[in-house]
C-alpha positions as CSV (number, residue, x, y, z in Angstrom):
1,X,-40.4,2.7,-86.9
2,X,-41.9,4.3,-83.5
3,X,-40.3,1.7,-81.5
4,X,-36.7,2.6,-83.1
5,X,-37.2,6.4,-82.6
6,X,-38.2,5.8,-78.7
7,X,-35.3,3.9,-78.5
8,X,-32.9,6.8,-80.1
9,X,-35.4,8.9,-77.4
10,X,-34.1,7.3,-74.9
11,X,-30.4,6.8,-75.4
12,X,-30.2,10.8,-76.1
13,X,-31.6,10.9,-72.8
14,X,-29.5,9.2,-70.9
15,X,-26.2,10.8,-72.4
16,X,-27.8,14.0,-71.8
17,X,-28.2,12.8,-68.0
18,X,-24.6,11.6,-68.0
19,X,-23.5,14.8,-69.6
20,X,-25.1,16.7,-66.9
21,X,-23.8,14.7,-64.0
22,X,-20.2,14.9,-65.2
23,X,-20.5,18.3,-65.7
24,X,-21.2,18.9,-61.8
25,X,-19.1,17.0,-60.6
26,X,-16.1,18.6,-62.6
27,X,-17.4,22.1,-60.8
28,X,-18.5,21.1,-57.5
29,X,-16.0,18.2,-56.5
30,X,-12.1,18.4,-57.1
31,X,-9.7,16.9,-55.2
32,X,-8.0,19.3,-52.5
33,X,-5.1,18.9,-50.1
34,X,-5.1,20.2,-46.7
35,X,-2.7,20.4,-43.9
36,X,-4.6,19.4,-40.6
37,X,-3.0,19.9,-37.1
38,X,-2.6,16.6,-35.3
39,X,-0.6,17.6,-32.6
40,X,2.7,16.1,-31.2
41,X,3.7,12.7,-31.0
42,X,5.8,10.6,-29.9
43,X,8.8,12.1,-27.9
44,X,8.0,15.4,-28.9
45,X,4.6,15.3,-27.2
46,X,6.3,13.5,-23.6
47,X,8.9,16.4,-23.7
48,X,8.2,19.9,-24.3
49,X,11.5,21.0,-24.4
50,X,12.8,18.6,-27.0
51,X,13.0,21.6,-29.8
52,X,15.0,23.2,-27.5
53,X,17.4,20.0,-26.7
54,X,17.8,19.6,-30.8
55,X,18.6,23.1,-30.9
56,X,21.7,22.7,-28.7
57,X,22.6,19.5,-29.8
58,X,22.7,21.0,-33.6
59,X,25.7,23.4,-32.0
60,X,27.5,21.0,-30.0
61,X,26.4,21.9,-26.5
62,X,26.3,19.0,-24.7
63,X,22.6,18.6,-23.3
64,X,20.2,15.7,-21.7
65,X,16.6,16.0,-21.1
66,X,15.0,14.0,-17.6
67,X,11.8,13.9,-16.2
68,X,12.8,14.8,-12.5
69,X,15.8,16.5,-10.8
70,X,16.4,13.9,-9.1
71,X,17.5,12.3,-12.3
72,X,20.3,14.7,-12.4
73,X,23.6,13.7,-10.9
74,X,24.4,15.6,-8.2
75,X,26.0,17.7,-8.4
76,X,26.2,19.4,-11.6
77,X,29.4,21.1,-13.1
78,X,30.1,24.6,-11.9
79,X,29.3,26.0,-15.1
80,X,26.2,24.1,-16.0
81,X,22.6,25.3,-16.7
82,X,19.7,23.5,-15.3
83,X,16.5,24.7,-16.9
84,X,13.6,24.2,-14.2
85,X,10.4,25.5,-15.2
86,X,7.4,24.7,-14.0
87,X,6.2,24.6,-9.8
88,X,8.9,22.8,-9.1
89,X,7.1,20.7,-6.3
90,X,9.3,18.5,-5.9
91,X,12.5,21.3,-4.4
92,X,12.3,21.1,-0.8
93,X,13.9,23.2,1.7
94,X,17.1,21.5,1.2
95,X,16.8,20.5,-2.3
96,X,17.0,24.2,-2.7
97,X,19.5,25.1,0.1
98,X,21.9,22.5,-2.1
99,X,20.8,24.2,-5.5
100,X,21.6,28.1,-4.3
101,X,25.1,26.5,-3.0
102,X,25.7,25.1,-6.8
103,X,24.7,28.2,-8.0
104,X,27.4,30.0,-5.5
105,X,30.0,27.5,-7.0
106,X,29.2,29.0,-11.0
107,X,26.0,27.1,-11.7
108,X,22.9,28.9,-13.8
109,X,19.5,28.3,-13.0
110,X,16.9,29.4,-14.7
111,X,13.3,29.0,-13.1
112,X,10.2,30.3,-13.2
113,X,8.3,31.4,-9.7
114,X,5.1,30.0,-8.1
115,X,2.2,32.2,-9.0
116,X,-0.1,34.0,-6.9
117,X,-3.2,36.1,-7.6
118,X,-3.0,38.4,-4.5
119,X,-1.1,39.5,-1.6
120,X,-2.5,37.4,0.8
121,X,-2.5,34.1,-0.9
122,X,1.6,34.0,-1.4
123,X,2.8,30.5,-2.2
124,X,5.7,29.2,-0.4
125,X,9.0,28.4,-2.3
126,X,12.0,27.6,-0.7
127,X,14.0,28.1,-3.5
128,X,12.9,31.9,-4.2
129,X,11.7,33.2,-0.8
130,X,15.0,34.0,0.0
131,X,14.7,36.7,-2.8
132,X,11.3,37.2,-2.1
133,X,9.8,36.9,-5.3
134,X,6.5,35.5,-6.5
135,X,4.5,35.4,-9.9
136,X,1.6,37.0,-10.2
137,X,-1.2,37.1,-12.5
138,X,-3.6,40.3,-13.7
139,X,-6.7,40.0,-15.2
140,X,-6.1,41.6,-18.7
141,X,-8.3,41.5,-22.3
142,X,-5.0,40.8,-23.9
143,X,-3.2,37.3,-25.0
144,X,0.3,38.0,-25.8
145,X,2.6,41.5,-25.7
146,X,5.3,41.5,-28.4
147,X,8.5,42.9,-26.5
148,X,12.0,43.8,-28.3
149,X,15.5,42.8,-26.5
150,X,18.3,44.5,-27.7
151,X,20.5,43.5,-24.3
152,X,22.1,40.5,-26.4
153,X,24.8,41.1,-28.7
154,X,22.9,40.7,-32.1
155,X,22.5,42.3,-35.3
156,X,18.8,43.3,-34.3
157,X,16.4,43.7,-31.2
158,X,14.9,40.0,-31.1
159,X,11.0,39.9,-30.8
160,X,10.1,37.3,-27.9
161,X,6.4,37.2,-27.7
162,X,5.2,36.2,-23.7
163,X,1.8,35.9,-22.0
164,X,0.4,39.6,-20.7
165,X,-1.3,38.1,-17.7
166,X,1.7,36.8,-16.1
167,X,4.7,38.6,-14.6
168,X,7.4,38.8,-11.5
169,X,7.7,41.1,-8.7
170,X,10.4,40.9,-5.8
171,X,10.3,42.5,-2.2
172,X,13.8,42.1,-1.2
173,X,17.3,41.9,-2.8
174,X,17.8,44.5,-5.9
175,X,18.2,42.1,-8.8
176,X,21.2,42.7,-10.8
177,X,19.2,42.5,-14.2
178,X,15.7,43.4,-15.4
179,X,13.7,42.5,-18.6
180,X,10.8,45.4,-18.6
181,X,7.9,45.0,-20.6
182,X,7.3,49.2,-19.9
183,X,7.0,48.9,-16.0
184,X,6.3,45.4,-15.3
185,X,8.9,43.3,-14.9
186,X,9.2,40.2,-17.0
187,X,12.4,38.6,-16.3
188,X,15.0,38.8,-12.8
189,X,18.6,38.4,-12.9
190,X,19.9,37.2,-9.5
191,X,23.9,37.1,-9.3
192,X,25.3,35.0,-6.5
193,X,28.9,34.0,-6.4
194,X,29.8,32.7,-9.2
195,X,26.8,31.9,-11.1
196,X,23.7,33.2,-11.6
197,X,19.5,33.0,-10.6
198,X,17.4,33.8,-14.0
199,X,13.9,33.5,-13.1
200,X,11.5,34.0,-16.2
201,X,7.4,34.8,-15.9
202,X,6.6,31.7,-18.4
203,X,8.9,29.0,-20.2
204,X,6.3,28.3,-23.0
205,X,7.9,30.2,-25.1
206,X,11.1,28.1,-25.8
207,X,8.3,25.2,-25.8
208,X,8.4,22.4,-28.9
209,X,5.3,24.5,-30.6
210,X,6.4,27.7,-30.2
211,X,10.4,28.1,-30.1
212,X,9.9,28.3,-33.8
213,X,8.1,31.6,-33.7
214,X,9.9,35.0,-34.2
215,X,13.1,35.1,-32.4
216,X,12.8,33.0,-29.6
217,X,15.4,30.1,-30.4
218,X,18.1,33.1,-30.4
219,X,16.6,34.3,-27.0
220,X,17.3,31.0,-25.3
221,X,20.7,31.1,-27.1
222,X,21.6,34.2,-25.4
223,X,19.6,33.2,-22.3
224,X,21.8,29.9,-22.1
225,X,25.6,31.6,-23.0
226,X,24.9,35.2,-21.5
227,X,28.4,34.7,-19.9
228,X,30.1,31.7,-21.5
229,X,29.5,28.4,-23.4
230,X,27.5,26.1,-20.4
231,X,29.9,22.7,-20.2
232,X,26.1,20.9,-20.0
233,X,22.7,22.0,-20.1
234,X,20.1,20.4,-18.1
235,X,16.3,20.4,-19.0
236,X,14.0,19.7,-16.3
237,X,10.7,19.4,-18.8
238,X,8.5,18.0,-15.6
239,X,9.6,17.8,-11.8
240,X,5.8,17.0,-10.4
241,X,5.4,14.4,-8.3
242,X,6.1,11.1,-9.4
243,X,3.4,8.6,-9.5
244,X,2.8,5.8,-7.1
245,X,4.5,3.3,-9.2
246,X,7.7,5.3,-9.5
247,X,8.0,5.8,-6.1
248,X,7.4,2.1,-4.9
249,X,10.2,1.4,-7.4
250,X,12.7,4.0,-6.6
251,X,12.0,3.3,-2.7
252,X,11.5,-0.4,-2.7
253,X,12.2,-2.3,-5.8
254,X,12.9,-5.9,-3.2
255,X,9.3,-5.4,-2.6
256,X,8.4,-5.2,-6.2
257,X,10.1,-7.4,-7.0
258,X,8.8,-10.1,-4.3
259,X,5.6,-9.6,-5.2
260,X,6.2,-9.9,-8.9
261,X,7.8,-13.3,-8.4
262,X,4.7,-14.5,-6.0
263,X,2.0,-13.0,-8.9
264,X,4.0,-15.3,-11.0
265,X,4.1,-18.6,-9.2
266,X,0.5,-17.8,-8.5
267,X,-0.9,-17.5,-11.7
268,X,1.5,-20.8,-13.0
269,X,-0.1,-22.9,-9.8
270,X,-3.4,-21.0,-10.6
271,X,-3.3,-21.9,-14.3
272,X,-5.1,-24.5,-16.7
273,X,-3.5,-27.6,-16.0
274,X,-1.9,-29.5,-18.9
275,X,-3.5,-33.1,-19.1
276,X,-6.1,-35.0,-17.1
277,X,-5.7,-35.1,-13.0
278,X,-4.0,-37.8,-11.7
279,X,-6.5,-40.7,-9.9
280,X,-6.1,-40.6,-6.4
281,X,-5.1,-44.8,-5.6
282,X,-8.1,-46.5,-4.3
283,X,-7.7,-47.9,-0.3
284,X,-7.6,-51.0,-0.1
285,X,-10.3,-52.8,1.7
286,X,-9.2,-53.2,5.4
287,X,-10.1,-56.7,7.5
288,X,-12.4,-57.4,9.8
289,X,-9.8,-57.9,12.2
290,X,-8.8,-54.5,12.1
291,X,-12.7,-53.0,12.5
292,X,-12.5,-55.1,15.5
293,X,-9.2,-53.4,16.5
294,X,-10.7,-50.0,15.9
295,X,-14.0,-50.9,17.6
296,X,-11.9,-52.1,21.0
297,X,-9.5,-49.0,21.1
298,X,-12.5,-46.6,21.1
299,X,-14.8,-48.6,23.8
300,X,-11.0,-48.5,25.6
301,X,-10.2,-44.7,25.5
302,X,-14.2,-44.2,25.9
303,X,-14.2,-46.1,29.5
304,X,-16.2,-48.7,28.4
305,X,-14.2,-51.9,29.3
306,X,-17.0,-53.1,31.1
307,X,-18.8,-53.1,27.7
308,X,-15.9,-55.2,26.3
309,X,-15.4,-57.7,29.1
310,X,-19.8,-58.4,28.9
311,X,-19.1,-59.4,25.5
312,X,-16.5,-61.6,25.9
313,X,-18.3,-63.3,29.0
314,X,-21.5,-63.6,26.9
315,X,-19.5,-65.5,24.2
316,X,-18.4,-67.8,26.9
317,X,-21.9,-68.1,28.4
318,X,-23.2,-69.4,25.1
319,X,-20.9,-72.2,24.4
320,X,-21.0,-73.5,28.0
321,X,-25.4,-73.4,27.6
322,X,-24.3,-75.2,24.2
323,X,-22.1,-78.0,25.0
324,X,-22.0,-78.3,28.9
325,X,-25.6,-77.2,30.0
326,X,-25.1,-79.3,33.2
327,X,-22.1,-76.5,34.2
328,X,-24.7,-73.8,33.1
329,X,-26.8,-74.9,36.5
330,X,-24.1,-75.4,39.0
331,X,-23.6,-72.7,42.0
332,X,-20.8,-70.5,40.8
333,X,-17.6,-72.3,42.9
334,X,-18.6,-75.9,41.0
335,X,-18.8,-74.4,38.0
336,X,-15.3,-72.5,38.6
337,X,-14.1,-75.7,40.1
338,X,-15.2,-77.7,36.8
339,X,-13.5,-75.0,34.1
340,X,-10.7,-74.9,36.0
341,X,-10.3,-78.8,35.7
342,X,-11.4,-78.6,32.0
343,X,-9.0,-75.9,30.8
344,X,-6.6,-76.9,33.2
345,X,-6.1,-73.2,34.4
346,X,-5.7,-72.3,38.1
347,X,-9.2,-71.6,39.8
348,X,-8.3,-68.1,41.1
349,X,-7.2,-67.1,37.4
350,X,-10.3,-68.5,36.1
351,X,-12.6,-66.7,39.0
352,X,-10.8,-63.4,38.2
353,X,-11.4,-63.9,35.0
354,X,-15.4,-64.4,35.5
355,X,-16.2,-61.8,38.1
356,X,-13.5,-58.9,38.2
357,X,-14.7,-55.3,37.3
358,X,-13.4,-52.7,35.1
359,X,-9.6,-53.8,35.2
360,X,-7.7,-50.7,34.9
361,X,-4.5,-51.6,33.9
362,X,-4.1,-53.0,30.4
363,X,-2.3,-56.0,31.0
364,X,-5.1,-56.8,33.4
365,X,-7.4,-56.1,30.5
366,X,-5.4,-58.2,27.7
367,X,-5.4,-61.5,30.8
368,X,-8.6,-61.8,30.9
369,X,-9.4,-61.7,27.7
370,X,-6.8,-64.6,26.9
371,X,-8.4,-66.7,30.0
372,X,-11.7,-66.6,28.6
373,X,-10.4,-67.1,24.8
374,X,-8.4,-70.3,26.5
375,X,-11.9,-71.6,28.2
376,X,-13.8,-70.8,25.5
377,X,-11.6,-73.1,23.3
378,X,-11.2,-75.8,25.8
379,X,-15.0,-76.5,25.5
């Protein structure tokens, strides 16, 4: 009976435990859905200005987005826009001597200036010095000013919000158009010819994460057809300099190339082979005549004939003390006398060929070789 009420003990216990641990997780975990920031991607986050190239697209303006001016064909139509934020370090003297002359013919430019933070630190720009404007920057405790246009034809003032440490002065020619932000100057209207200079004190606000914000997609509407609908709309969303790789390609892409094709063969010949090597053939064992052969062309081209001709005369000198010892002790003109008769070779041929020195020609050489192979055998 006590064992069956522990056990009732027991189970109580544990469903109280189970009862518990349900009961906090009910109040203390639930399942909650959050919208976390993970920033752009793909081809939004390589060009800041897509938003704005969507935007235009949606109302039939015809518009391209490239990485470089020099991407754009030159030159535009009269009545095109080319958006250049940004430095711009890529416009040189004459890139922008040929961009204020498209801008004569009707083009609209719209820019932003190369920022200084004094007077005596101006940056040089070809493209704006002519107007003698510069960006400048102020140390301020606000972020962002909220400024109302109302120089657009719309139903309201649009709200453009734009950074308050950043603005554009000019030294030089009146522009024909101000944006004021009270008195500092935001935005510069430059008319020449037929088209137009706008430069802006920052572009991020027609950027991909904020030309959704208040009224700035209408701005750049206006911005863009403040006389008439642009024919095409360029936007410049980086003009830095290009990287190495770019540049070897744009400059010398035979060279790439070339080297490409070499890195190619080299890793094939450089590669695992497939199979075993091939066996090299074994030589085949060379004669003795032809060590012999060897051995006399080097004592030849060496000098030594002398060395050849004692051998050959020592051979001979051994089979005479063999077989005739009696010729071995004659005085040298018997002994001639007696090999002569023997081989039946003239004497003087056989006395040349037992006392001359160092023959120099090789016929010489090869003669008296064969005279004392011939007496030799004769013996």
């Amino acid at each position: 009976m006590r064992t069956q009420t522990n056990r009732w003990f027991l189970f109580a216990l544990l469903a109280l435990s189970m009862a518990a641990v349900g009961y906090a997780i009910y109040n203390n975990i639930r399942i909650k859905t959050e919208r976390i920031h993970v920033g752009l991607r793909g081809e939004a986050a390589r060009n800041p200005l897509l938003a704005v190239q969507r935007l235009l697209e949606r109302h039939q303006v015809p518009v391209n987005s490239v990485n470089s001016l020099a991407r754009i064909p030159w030159p535009p139509a009269a009545d095109a826009i080319v958006v250049l934020p940004g430095e711009r370090q890529t416009v040189s003297k004459a890139r922008a001597a040929e961009l204020l002359e498209w801008v004569e013919q009707g083009g609209r430019l719209l820019v932003e200036p190369r920022f200084s933070d004094s007077d005596k630190d101006l940056p040089v720009d070809p493209l704006l010095d002519p107007y003698q404007v510069t960006g400048r920057r102020i140390d301020t405790d606000e972020t962002q000013i909220a400024l109302l246009v109302d120089d657009f034809p719309s139903t309201s003032p649009l709200e453009l919000h734009l950074p308050a440490d950043r603005w554009v002065d000019w030294d030089g020619i009146e522009p024909d158009g101000v944006l004021w932000n009270e008195d500092t100057p935001l935005m510069l209207r430059f008319d020449r010819g037929d088209g137009y200079l706008l430069v802006m004190s920052d572009s991020h606000w027609f950027e991909n994460d904020a030309i959704g914000e208040q009224d700035h997609a209408e701005m750049f509407w206006w911005l863009s057809h403040a006389d008439s609908g642009p024919s095409q709309v360029w936007l410049v969303y980086q003009d830095g300099y290009p990287p190495l790789w770019a540049l070897l390609w744009r400059y010398a892409p035979a060279l790439i190339l070339s080297l490409g094709l070499l890195a190619v063969v080299w890793l094939i010949s450089s590669a695992q082979r497939f199979g075993p090597l091939m066996q090299a053939p074994v030589p085949g064992r060379r004669s003795l005549l032809e060590h012999l052969s060897a051995a006399g062309e080097l004592y030849w081209r060496g000098g030594r004939r002398d060395l050849l001709l004692q051998g050959a005369r020592a051979g001979l000198q051994q089979r005479i003390e063999r077989r005739h010892p009696d010729l071995a002790v004659l005085a040298e003109p018997q002994r001639i006398a007696r090999l002569a008769a023997i081989s039946g070779l003239p004497q003087t041929e056989v006395l040349t060929a037992l006392t001359a020195q160092d023959p120099r020609r090789p016929e010489e050489f090869v003669q008296i070789v064969k005279t004392l192979q011939v007496l030799r055998k004769q013996l």
